[in-house]
C-alpha positions in Angstrom: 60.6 53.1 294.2 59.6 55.9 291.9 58.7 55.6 288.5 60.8 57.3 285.8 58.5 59.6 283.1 59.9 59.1 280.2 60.6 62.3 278.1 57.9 63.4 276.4 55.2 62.6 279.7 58.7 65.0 281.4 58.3 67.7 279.1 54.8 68.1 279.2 54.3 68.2 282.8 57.3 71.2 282.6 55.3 73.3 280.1 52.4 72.8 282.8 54.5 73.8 285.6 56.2 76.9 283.9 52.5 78.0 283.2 51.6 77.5 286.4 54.7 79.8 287.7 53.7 82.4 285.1 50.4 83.0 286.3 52.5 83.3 289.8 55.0 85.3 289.0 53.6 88.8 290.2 53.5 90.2 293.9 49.6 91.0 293.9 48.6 87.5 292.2 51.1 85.6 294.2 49.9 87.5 297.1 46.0 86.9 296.6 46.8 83.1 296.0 48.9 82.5 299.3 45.6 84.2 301.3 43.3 81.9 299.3 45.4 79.0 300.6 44.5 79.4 303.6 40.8 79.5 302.4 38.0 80.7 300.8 37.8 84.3 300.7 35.5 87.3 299.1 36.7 89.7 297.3 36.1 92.7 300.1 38.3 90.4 301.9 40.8 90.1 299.6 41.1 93.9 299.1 41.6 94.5 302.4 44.1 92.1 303.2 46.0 92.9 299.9 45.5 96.5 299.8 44.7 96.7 296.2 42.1 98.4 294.5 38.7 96.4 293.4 39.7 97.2 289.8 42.9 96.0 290.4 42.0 92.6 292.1 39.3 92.2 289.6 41.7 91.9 286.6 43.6 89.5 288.8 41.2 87.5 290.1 39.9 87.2 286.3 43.4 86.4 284.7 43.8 83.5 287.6 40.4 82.2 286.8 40.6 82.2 283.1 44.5 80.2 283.4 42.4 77.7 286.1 44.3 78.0 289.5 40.8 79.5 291.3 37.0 79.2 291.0 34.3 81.6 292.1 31.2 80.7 293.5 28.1 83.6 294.0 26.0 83.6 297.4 23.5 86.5 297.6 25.8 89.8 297.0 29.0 88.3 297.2 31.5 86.5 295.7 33.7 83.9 297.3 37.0 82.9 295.6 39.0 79.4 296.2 42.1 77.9 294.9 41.0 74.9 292.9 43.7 72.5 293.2 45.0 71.0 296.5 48.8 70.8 294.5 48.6 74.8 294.3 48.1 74.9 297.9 50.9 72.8 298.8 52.9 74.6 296.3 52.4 77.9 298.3 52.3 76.4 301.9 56.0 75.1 300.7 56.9 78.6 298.8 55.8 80.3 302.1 57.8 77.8 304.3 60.9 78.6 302.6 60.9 82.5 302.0 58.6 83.9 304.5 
């Protein structure tokens, strides 16, 4: 049987969750996120399978970075991009199941 959180442990883990949904909540970062669930990805391949300009996916790859749903990692000239948390992944493998 589950354990019941008790109100306060409730409404924390909501503010972390509606965060969380923020930083989804536009086409192009929701977009870049579902193609990093399948994997780690550069960010030439990222443009291309989001059809965005750099400039553009730059500013989002930052603003998902700085709120903590990706991390970067450098190898020679490129930059390869990752969602950090396995419960993201889910999240969007769940997300996809239902609407796409």
């Amino acid at each position: 049987m589950k354990k019941r959180l008790n109100v306060d442990t409730m409404n924390e883990r909501c503010k972390e969750v509606a965060e969380l949904l923020k930083s989804l909540a536009h086409p192009q970062r929701l977009m870049i996120t579902c193609h990093l669930a399948e994997g780690e990805k550069t960010v030439s391949e990222l443009q291309e399978l989001c059809a965005i300009s750099q400039s553009q996916l730059s500013q989002f790859l930052g603003r998902l970075s700085r709120e903590g749903l990706i991390s970067s990692r450098r190898e020679g000239q490129y930059s390869y991009y990752k969602i950090k948390n396995a419960d993201i992944v889910k999240l969007l493998g769940s997300m996809q199941k239902i609407f796409c």
